[in-house]
C-alpha positions as CSV (number, residue, x, y, z in Angstrom):
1,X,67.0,-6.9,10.1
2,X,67.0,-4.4,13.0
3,X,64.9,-6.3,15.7
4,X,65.6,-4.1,18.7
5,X,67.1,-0.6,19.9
6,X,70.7,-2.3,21.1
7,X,70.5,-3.5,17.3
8,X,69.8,-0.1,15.8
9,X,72.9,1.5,18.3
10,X,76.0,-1.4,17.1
11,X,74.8,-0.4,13.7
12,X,75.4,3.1,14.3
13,X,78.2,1.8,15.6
14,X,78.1,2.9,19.1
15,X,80.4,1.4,22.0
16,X,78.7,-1.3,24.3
17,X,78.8,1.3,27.0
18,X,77.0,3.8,25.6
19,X,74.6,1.2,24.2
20,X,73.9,-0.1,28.1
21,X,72.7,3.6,29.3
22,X,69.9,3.1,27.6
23,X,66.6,1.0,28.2
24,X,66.3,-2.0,24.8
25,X,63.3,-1.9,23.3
26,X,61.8,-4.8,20.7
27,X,60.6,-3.0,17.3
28,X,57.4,-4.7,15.6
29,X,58.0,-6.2,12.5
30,X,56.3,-2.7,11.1
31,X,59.0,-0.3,12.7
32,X,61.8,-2.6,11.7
33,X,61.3,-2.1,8.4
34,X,60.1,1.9,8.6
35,X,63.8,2.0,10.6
36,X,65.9,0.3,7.6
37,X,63.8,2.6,5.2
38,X,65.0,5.8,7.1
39,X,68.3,4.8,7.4
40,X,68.6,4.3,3.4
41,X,66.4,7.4,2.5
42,X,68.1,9.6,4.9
43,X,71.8,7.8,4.9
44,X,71.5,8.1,8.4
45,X,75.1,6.1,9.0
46,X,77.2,9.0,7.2
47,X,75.0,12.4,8.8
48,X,72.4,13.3,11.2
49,X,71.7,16.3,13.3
50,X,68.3,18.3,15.0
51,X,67.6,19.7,11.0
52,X,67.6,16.3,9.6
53,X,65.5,15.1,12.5
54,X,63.4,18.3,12.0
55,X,63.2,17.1,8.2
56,X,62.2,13.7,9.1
57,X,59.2,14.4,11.6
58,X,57.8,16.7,8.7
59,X,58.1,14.6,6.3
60,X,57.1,11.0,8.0
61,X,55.8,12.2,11.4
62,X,52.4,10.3,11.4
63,X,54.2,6.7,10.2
64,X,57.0,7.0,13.5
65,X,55.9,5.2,16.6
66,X,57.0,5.9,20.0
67,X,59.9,3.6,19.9
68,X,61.6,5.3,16.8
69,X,61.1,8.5,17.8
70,X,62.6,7.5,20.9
71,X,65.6,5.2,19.5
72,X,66.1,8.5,16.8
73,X,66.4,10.9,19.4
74,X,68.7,8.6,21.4
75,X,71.0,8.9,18.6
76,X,70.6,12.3,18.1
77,X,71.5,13.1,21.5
78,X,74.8,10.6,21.3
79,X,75.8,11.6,17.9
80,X,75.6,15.4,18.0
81,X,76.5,15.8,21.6
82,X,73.0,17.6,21.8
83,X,71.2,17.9,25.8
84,X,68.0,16.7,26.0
85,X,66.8,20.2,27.1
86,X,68.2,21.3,24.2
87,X,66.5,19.0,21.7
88,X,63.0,19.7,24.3
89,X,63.4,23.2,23.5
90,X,63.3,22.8,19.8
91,X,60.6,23.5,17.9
92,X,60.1,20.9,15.2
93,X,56.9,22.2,13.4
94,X,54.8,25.3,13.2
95,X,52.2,23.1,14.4
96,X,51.6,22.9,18.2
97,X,50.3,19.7,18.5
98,X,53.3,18.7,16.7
99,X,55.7,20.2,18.6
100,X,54.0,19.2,21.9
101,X,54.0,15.6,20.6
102,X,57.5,15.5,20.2
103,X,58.3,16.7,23.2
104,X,56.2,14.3,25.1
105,X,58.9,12.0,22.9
106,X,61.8,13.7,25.0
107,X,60.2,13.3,28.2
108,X,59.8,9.2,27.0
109,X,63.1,9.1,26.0
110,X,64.9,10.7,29.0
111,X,62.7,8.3,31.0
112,X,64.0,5.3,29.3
113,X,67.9,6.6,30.2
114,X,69.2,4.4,33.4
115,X,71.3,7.2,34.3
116,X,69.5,10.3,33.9
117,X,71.4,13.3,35.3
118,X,69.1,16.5,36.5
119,X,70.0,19.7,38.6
120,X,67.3,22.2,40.6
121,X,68.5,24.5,37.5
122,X,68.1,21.9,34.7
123,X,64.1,21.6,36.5
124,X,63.5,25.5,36.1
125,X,64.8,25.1,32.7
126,X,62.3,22.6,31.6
127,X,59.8,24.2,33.3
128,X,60.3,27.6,32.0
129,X,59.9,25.8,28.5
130,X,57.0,24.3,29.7
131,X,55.6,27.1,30.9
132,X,56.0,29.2,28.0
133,X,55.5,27.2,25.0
134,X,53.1,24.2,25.9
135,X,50.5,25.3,27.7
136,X,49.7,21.6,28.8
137,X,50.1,20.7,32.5
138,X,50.7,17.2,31.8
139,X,53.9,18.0,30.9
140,X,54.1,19.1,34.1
141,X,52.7,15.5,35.6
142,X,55.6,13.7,33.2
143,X,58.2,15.5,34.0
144,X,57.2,14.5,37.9
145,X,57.9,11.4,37.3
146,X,61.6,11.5,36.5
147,X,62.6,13.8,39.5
148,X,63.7,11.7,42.4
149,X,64.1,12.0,46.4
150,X,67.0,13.8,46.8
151,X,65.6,16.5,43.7
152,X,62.5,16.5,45.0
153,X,63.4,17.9,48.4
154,X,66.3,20.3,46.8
155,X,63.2,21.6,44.6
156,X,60.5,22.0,47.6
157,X,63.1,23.6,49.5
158,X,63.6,26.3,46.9
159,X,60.2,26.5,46.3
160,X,59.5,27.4,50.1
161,X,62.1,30.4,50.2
162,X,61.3,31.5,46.8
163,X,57.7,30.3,44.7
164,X,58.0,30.4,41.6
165,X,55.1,30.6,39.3
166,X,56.4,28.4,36.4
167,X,57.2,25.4,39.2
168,X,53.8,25.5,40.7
169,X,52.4,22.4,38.9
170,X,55.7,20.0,39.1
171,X,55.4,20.6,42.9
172,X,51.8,19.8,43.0
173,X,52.2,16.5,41.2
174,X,55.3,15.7,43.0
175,X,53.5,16.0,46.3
176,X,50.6,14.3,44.5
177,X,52.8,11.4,43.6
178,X,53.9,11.1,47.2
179,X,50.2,11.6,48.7
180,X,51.6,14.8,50.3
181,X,49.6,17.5,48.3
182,X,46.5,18.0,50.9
183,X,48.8,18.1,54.1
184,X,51.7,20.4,52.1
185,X,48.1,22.9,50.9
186,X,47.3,22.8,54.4
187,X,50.8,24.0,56.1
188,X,51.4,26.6,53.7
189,X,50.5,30.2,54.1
190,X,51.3,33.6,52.7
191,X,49.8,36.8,51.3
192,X,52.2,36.7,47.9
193,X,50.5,36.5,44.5
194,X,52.7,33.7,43.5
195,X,51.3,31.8,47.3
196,X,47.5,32.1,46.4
197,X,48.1,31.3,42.8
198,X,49.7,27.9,43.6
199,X,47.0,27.1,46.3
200,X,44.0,27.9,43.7
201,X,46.5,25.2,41.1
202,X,47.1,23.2,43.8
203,X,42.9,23.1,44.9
204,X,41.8,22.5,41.2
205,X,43.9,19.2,41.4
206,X,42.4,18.6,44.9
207,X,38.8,19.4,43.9
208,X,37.6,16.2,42.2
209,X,39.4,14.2,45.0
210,X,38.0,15.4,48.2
211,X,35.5,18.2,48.1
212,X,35.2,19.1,51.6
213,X,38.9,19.8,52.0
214,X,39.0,22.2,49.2
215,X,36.1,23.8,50.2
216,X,37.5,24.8,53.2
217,X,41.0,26.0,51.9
218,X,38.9,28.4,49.4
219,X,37.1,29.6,52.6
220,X,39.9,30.4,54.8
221,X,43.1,30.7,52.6
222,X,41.6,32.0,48.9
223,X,38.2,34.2,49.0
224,X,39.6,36.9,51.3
225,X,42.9,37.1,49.2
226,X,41.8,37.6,45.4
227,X,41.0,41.7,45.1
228,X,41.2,43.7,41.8
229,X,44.7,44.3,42.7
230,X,45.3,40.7,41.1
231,X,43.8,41.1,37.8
232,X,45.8,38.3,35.9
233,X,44.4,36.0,33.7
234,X,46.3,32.8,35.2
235,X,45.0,33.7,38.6
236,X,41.8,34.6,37.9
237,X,40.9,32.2,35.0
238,X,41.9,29.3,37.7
239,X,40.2,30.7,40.2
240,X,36.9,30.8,38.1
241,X,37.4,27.3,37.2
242,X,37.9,26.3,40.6
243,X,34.8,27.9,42.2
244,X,33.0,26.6,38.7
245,X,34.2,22.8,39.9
246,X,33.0,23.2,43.0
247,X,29.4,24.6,42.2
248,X,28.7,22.3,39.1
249,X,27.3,19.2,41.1
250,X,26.3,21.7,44.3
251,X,23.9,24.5,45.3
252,X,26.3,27.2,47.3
253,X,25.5,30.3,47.5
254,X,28.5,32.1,48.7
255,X,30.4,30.1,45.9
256,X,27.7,31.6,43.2
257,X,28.3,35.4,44.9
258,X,31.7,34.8,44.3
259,X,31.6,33.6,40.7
260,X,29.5,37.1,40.0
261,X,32.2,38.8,41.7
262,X,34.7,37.7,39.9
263,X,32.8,38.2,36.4
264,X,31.8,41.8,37.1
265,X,34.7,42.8,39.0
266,X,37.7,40.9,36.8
267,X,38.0,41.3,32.8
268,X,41.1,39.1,32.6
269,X,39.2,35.9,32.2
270,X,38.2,33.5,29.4
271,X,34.8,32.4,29.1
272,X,35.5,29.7,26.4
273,X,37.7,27.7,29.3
274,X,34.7,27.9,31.8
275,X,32.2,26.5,29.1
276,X,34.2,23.3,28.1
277,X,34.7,22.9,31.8
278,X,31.1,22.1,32.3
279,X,30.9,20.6,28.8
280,X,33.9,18.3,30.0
281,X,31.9,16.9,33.2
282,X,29.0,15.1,31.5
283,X,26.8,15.1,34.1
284,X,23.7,16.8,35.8
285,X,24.4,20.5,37.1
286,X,23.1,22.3,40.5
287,X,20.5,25.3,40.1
288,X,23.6,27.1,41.3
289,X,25.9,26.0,38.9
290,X,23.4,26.9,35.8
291,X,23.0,30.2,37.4
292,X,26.8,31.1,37.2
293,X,26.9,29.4,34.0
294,X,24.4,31.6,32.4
295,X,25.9,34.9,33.7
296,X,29.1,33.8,31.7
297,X,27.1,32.6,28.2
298,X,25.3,36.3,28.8
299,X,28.3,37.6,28.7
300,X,30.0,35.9,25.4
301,X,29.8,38.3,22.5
302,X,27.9,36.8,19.2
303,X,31.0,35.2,17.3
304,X,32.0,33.0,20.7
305,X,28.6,31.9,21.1
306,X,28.3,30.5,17.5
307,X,31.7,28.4,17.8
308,X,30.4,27.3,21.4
309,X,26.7,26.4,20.5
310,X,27.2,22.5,20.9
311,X,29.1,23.1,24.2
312,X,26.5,25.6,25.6
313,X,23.7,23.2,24.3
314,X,24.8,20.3,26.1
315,X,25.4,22.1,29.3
316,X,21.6,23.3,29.1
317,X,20.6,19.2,28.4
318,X,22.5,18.5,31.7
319,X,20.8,21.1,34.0
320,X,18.7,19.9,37.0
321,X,14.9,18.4,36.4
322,X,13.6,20.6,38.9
323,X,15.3,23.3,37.1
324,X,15.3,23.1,33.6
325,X,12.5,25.0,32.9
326,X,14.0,28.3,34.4
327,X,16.9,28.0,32.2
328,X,16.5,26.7,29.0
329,X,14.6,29.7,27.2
330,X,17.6,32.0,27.9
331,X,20.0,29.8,27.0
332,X,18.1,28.7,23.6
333,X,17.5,32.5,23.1
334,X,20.8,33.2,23.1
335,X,22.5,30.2,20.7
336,X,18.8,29.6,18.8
337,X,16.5,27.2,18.2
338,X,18.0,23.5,17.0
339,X,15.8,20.4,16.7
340,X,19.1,18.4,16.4
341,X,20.0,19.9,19.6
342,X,20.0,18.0,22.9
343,X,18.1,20.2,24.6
344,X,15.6,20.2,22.2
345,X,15.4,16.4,22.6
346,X,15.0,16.3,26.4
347,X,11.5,19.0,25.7
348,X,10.3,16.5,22.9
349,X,11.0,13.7,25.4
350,X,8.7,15.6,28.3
351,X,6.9,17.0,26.0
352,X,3.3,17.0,27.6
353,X,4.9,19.0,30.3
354,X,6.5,21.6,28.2
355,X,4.3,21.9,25.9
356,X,1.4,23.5,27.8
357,X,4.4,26.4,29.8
358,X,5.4,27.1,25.7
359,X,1.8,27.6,24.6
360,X,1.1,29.7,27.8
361,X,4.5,31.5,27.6
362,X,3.3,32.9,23.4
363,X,0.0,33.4,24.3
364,X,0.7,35.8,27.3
365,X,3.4,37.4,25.6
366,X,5.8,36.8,28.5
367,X,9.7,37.2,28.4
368,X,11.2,34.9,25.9
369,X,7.9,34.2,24.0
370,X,9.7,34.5,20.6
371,X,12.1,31.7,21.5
372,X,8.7,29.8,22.5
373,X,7.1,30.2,19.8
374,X,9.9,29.2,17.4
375,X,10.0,25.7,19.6
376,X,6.3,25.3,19.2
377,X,6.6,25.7,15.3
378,X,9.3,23.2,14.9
379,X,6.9,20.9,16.7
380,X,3.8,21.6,14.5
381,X,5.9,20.7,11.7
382,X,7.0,17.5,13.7
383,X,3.1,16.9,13.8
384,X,4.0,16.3,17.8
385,X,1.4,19.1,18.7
386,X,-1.6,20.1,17.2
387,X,-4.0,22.9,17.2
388,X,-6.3,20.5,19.7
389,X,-3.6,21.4,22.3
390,X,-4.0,25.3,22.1
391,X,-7.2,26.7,24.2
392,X,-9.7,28.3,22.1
393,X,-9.7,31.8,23.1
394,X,-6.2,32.1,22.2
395,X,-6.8,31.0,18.8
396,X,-6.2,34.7,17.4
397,X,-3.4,35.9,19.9
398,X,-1.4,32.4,18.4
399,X,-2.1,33.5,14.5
400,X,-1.0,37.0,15.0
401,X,2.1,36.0,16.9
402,X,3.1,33.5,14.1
403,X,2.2,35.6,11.2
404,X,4.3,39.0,12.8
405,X,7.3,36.8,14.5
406,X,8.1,34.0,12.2
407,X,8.7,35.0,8.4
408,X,8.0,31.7,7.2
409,X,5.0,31.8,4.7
410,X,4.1,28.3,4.3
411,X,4.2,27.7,8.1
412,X,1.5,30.9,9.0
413,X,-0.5,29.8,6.2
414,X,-1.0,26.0,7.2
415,X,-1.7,27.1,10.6
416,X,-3.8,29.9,10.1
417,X,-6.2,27.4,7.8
418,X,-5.2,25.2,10.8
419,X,-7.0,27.1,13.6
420,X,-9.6,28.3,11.6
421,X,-10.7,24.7,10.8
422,X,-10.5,23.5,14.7
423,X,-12.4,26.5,16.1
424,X,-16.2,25.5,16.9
425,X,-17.0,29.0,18.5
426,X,-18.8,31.0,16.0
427,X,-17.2,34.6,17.8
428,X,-13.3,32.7,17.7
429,X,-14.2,31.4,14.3
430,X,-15.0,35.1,13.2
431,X,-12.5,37.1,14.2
432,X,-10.1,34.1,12.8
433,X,-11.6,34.6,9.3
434,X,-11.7,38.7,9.5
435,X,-7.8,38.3,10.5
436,X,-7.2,35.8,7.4
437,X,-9.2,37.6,5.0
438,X,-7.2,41.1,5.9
439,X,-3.7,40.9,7.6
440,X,-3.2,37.2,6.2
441,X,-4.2,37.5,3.3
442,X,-2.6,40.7,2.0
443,X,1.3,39.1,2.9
444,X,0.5,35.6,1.5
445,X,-2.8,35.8,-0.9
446,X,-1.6,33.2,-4.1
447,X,-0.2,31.0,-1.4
448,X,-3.1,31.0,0.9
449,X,-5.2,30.7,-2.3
450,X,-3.8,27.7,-3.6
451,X,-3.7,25.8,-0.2
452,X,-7.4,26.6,0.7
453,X,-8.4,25.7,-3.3
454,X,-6.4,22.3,-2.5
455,X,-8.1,21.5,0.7
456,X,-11.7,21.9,-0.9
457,X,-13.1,22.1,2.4
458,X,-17.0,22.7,3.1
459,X,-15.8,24.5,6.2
460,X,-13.4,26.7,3.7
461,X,-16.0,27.7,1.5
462,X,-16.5,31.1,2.2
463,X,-13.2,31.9,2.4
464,X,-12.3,30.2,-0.6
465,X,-15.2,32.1,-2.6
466,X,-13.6,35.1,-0.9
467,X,-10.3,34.8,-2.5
468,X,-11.5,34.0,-5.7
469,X,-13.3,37.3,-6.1
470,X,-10.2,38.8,-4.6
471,X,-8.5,37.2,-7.5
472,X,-10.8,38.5,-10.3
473,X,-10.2,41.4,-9.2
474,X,-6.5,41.6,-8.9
475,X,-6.6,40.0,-12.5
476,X,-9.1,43.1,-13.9
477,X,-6.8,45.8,-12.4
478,X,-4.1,44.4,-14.6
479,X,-5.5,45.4,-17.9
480,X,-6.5,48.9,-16.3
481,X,-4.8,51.7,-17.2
482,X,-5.5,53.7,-14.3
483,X,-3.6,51.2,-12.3
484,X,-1.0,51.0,-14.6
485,X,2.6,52.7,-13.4
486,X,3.0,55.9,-15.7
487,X,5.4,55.1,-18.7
488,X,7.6,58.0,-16.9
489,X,8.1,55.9,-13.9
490,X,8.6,52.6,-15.7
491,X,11.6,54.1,-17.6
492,X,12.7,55.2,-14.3
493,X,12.7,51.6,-13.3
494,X,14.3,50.0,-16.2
495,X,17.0,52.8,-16.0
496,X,17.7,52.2,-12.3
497,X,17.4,48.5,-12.8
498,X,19.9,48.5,-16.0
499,X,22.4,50.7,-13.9
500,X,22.1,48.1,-11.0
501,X,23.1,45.0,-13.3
502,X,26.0,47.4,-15.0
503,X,27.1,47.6,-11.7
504,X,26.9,44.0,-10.6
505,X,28.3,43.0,-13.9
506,X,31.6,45.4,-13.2
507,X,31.9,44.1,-10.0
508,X,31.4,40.3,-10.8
509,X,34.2,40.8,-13.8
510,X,36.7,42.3,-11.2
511,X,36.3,39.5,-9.0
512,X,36.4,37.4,-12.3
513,X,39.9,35.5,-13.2
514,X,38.6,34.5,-16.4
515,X,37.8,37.7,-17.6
516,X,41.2,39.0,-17.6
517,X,42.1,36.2,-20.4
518,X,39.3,37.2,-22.7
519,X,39.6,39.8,-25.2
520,X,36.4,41.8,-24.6
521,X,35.5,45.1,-26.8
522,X,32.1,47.5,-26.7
523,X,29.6,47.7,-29.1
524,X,27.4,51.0,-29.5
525,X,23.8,50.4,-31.0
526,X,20.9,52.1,-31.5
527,X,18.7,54.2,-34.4
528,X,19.5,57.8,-33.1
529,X,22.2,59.9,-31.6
530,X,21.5,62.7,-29.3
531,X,23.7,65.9,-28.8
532,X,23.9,67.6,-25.6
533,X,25.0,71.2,-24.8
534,X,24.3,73.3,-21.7
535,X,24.1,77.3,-22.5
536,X,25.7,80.2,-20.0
537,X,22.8,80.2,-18.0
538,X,23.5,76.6,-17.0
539,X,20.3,75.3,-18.9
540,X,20.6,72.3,-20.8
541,X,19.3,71.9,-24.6
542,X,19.5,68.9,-26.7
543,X,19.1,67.6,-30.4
544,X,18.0,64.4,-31.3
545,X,18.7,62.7,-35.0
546,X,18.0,60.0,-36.3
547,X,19.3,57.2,-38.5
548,X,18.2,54.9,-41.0
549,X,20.6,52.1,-40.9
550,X,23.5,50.9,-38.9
551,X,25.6,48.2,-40.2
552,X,28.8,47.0,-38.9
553,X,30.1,43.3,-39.6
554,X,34.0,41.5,-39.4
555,X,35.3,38.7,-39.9
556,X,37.5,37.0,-37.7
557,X,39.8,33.8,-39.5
558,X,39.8,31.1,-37.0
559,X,43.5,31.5,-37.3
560,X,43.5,34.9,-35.5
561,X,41.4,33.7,-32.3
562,X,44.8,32.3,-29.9
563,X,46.8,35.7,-31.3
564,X,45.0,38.6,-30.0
565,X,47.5,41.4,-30.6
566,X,47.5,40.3,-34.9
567,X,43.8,39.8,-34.6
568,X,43.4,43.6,-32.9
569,X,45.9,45.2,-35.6
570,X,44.0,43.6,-38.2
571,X,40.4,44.8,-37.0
572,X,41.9,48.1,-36.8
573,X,42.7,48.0,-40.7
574,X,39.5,46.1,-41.9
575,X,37.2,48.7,-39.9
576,X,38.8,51.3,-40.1
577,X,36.5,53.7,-38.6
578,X,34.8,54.5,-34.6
579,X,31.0,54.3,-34.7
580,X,29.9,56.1,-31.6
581,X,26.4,56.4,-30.2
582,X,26.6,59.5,-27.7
């Protein structure tokens, strides 16, 4: 049984000094026996290269721990010859996270080699792969970790005379690692894109630890720097998120000025990465920081918002108290209404405080009043406010703003009966019932019917003796031939509607796999045949005749049914003959 990494390498038949440059390891009892099962599926002893290794991770990826990725990639690297920058800048998968996983495996593996060997170039090298083909940073914080003294002044040296974009965050988590980022950030000046770029990178690291400091470097050393000149998405997507960091948990104006800046001016910038920033925090945000917020979501076209609705949700939950109200009917006009939502929760938690603003908000017709009313109907439905809460005189403005905004016929029937019950003013209750009887009553008159016949209210007498005269009549002017359609426009109908399923029917058998494995043939019935013929004058005549019997009938031998080339040459000979019905 292979119980540790130095037993894996003798049986691979390594020398003891190859075996000693590299860290043991103790398998669980679990990779032991995944190890012996490789080496006998695979025949691992006799062959192994980067496509068997590629063929392994596709095949058994999720069942390899750490340790045998690590202990297989050791012997890779012995067996073959291979670099470990060469087998990092494989690509194992078509998956990223794959790939990225696997190479957080190299990074493990080099870091368990006692004598790991790397040049400035070999650091470029990794960090141009990196760079390119992660898109991870903590890569960037792993790979810190190997380089030591002498490297890591070789690589700040070079990086002084000549920055390089691709190095920016190995130096900023080397320096971090030594506690020498802020004072390095503070010495270091220039006007170069590559300069500003690395101290917005290196600030975004510094932001969470000490505020102040960072503040101050965006002040002097960033916010006179950054013009249109600069319009790069790396630059400017960091910059956002560093200004965004700052504001979140502050009220700044200047920082807020800047964001709108850098929205209107800039286009190379991605709103998605902004949102799951303030997602990501999880806690409270400035009036500031919801008012650059809300100028990016105003800014995300329709398909972003509906993949970001949770995110955008949550970030409206976590704006201020004293705040919340100014922002969370754009925001909920923008990604709807949810009652699942968080935000939605914290109004049904304060509810006697929103409820009144919402009510006053419809009933005024101010801006966002549809998104208001749309609230105030999921919380009708919730039975958590009632028609009690609404005052009286804007009994009517309420029902017509339900009945023309929300296209939800149950809902503007229950509350129109709703309000017309709680009224006690004989003028409100009036108007109410003139509104019902007319506007109501024509969209929804069998559903308003039935709910005022089920109430059998005193108070809904009237109107229910009302409708049921309305009814009577309705019923009459069905037997009425005046109010019948004319026989000419009900062929029209039937003609338009038997044209429409044709249609639909074509369509539905195109899309339809099953249809292509079916024999299908068309019948032609009727009791007449009618010949048309249009003269040299263009004007059309035709001849109707008609018959006394059609009659057409074959047999088909169960036999014939799974051969349908015999079964059509034999139809052919038993009918003989085309009936056609022109």
């Amino acid at each position: 049984m292979i119980e540790n990494r130095v037993d894996f390498l003798k049986l691979m038949s390594f020398s003891d000094e190859t075996i000693n440059k590299y860290k043991n390891i103790i398998f669980s009892e679990e990779d032991s026996k995944k190890l012996e099962e490789l080496i006998n599926n695979y025949d691992l002893k006799k062959q192994f290269d980067i496509k068997l290794l590629k063929r392994i991770c596709e095949t058994e990826y999720f069942s390899l721990s750490s340790d045998i990725m690590t202990t297989l990639i050791i012997y890779l690297v012995e067996r073959t010859g291979y670099s470990f920058f060469t087998i990092f800048s494989e690509e194992i998968s078509v998956d990223q996270f794959n790939n990225n996983e696997f190479k957080k495996q190299v990074f493990l593996t080099m870091d368990q080699t006692d004598l790991l060997s790397l040049s400035l170039q070999d650091v470029f090298q990794y960090c141009l792969v990196i760079f390119e083909k992660t898109n991870d940073i903590l890569f960037y914080q792993r790979f810190s970790k190997l380089i030591d003294g002498e490297l890591f002044a070789e690589i700040i040296n070079d990086f002084l005379s000549e920055p390089k974009k691709e190095m920016n965050h190995l130096v900023i988590f080397c320096l971090q690692n030594k506690d020498r980022l802020k004072t390095f950030v503070k010495n270091y000046h220039g006007e170069s894109f590559e300069v500003v770029l690395f101290l917005v990178q290196a600030c975004l690291e510094l932001a969470s630890i000490d505020r102040e400091f960072t503040y101050k470097v965006v002040n002097e050393k960033i916010i006179t720097k950054i013009d249109n000149n600069w319009d790069e998405i790396i630059l400017v997507n960091n910059y956002l998120r560093l200004l965004f960091t700052l504001l979140l948990d502050q009220n700044d104006e200047n920082l807020l000025e800047e964001i709108n800046r850098m929205i209107t001016e800039f286009k190379s910038w991605d709103p998605k990465s902004i949102i799951y920033l303030a997602f990501g925090k999880k806690k409270r945000i400035s009036k500031d920081g919801a008012e650059g917020l809300c100028s990016i979501i105003f800014t995300l076209p329709e398909e972003q918002i509906k993949g970001l609705k949770h995110e955008i949700d949550y970030i409206c939950y976590c704006v201020e108290d004293s705040h919340f109200m100014r922002f969370y009917l754009p925001i909920l006009s923008v990604i709807g209404v949810d009652e699942k939502g968080k935000t939605f929760s914290r109004i049904e938690d304060n509810l006697k405080m929103y409820s009144s603003a919402l009510i006053k908000i419809v009933c005024k017709v101010e801006n966002y009043f549809t998104t208001a009313l749309n609230i105030l109907k999921i919380l009708y439905e919730k039975e958590e406010i009632h028609t009690s809460d609404f005052e009286e005189k804007y009994f009517l403005k309420f029902l017509k703003s339900c009945h023309n905004f929300i296209p939800d016929a149950n809902f503007v029937c229950n509350i129109s009966i709703d309000l017309y019950l709680a009224s006690s003013d004989s003028s409100v209750k009036g108007v109410l019932y003139k509104y019902i009887e007319s506007s109501i009553c024509d969209n929804y008159f069998y559903l308003l019917q039935n709910k005022v016949a089920e109430l059998n209210s005193s108070s809904l007498r009237k109107l229910d003796t009302e409708l049921k005269s309305r009814k009577e009549i309705y019923e009459k002017s069905w037997s009425n031939p005046d109010l019948q359609p004319s026989e000419k426009n009900m062929d029209i109908y039937y003609e338009a509607k038997s044209e429409f399923n044709r249609k639909l029917n074509e369509e539905a058998e195109k899309e339809s796999v099953l249809s292509q494995l079916i024999q299908k043939q068309t019948i032609l019935y009727g009791n007449k045949i009618q010949y048309k013929q249009f003269d040299e004058e263009g004007n059309l005549h035709s001849q109707v005749n008609k018959m006394k019997e059609v009659s057409q009938s074959t047999y088909i031998p169960i036999r014939f049914i799974n051969d349908p080339l015999f079964f059509q040459l034999e139809r052919q000979l038993v009918i003989g003959v085309n009936l056609y019905d022109d």
